[in-house]
C-alpha atoms as one frame of an Amber mdcrd trajectory, in Angstrom:
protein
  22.540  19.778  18.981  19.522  18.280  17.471  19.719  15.323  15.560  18.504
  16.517  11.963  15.182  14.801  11.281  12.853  13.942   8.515   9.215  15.956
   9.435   7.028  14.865   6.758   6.989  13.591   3.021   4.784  14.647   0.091
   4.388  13.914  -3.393   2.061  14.412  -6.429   1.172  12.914  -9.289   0.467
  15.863 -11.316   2.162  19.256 -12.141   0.632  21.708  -9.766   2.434  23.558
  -6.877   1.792  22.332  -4.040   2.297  18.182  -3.359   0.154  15.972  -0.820
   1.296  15.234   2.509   1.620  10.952   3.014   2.494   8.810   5.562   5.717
   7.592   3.727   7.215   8.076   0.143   9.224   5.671  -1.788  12.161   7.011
  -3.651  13.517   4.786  -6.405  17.198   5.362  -7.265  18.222   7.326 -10.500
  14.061   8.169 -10.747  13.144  10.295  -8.265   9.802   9.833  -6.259   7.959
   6.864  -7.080   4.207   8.581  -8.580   6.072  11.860  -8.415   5.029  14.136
 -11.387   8.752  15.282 -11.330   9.943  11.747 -11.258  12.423  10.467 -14.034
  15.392   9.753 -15.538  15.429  12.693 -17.882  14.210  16.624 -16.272  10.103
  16.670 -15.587   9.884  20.665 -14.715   7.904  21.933 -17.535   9.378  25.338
 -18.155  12.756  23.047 -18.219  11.340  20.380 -20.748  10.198  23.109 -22.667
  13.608  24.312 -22.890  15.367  21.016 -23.384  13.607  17.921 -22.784  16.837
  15.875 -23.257  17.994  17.171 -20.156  19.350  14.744 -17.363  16.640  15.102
 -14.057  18.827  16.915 -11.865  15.562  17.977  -9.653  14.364  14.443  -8.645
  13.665  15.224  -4.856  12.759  18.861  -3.743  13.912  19.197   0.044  13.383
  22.570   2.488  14.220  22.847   5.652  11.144  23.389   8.604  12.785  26.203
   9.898  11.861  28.255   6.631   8.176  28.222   7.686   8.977  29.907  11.064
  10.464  32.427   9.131   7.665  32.696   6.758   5.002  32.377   9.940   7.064
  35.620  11.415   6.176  37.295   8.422   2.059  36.577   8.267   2.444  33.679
   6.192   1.120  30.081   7.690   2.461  26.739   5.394   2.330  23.524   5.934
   4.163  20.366   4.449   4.258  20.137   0.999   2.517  23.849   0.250   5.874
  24.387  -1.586   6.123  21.361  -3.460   9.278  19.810  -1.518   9.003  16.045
  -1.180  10.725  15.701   2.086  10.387  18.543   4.887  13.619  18.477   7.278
  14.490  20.270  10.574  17.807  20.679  12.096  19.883  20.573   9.266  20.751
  24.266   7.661  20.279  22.221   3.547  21.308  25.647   2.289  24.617  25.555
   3.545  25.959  21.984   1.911  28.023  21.842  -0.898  27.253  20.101  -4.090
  27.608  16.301  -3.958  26.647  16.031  -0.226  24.820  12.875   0.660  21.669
  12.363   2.809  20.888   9.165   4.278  16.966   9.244   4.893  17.011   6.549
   7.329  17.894   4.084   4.488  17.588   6.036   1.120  20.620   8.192   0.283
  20.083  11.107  -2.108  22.602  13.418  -3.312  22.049  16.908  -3.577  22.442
  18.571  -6.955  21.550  22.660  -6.430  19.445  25.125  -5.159  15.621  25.721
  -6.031  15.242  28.572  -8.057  12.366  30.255  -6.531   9.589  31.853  -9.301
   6.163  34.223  -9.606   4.488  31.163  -8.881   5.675  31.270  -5.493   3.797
  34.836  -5.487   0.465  33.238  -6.887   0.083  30.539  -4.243   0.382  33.263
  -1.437   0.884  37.091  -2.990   4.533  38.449  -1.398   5.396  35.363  -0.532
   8.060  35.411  -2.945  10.340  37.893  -0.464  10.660  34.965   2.539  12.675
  32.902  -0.037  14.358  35.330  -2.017  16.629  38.239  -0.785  19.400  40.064
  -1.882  22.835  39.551  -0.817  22.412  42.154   1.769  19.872  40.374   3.214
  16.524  42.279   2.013  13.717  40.969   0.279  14.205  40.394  -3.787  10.852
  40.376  -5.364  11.629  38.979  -8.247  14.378  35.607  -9.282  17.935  36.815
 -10.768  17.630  36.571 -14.518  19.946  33.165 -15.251  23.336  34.285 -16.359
  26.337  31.851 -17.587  27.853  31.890 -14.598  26.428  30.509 -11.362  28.881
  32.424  -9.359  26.947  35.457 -10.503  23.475  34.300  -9.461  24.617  33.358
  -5.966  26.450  36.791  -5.595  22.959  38.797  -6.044  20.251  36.827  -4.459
  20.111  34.247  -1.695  17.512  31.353  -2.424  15.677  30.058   0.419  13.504
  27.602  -1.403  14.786  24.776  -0.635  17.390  21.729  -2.475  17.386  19.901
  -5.062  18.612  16.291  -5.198  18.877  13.041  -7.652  18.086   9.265  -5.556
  21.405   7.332  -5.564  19.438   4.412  -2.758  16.186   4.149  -3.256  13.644
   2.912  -0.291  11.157   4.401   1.939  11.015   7.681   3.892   8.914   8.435
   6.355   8.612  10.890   8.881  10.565  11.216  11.923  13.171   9.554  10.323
  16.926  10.221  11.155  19.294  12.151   8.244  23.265  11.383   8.471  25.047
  13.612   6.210  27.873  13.129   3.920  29.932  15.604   2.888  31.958  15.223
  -0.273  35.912  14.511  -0.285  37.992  16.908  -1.954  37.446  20.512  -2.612
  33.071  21.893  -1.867  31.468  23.985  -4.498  28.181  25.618  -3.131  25.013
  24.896  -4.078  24.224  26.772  -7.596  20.631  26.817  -8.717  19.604  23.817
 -10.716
């Protein structure tokens, strides 16, 4: 098996969708992305501060996993790194899967993973439809359109599967650059899946 791999890194420092691919990103523990717009101690998303700007930053580094744009490619749609504003693009490691509290070790930096992306419409307005490569039901067809959040996170994962990609906060900070090596962590005691964040 594969060793799983850092591809490429992006970042941006303003709110827009997409981020800009760079040779290397520095990640600065308990912060996020060093000139990340979504970098900080307290949350950055704007529908999120709009909602609660007191909010710890639960979404410091945005991860997907390469294989995600093969599936997207099968469909019509061509991406590249950072298109869907992830900060570090991996390959050979199924990031969907890990529970809550799992550690990555980017070659140095260690972030921890907090929850799932919760794909939205703007998804659809970079590329129109392609909101159904990382959304689907439970049965496995497309959803057009994100779960409405509920109280319960059980109840969001039961109904749609999000493909978007991880959320994580720095716990090491340093560089990360492509080609880079990930070890993974798992947590002790009992896993909880990844709920979106």
């Amino acid at each position: 098996m594969p060793t799983p791999r850092v591809v490429a890194v992006s970042r941006d420092e303003t709110h827009r969708f997409s981020k800009v691919p760079t040779e290397s990103i520095t990640l600065v523990a308990g912060l996020g992305v060093l000139g990340d717009a979504h970098a900080g101690t307290l949350v950055q998303h704007r529908s999120r501060v709009r909602r609660d700007p007191n909010q710890p930053n639960l979404r410091q580094v945005h991860l997907i996993h390469a294989e995600l744009f093969d599936d997207a490619r099968a469909l019509g749609y061509e991406l590249g790194p950072g298109d869907l504003g992830e900060n570090v693009l991996t390959a050979d490691l199924d990031l969907l899967a890990l529970p809550t509290g799992t550690l990555l070790d980017l070659g140095g930096p260690v972030v921890r993973l907090t929850g799932l992306r919760n794909p939205c419409v703007q998804i659809n307005k970079f590329q129109p439809g392609l909101l159904k490569v990382v959304l689907a039901s439970a049965d496995g067809t497309p959803a057009e359109v994100p779960a409405p959040p509920t109280g319960s996170p059980e109840a969001g994962r039961a109904s749609v599967v999000r493909k978007a990609g991880v959320m994580a906060v720095v716990e090491r900070g340093g560089d990360v650059a492509p080609g880079r090596p990930i070890t993974v962590t798992l947590p002790d005691g009992p896993r909880t899946p990844l709920a979106p964040v």
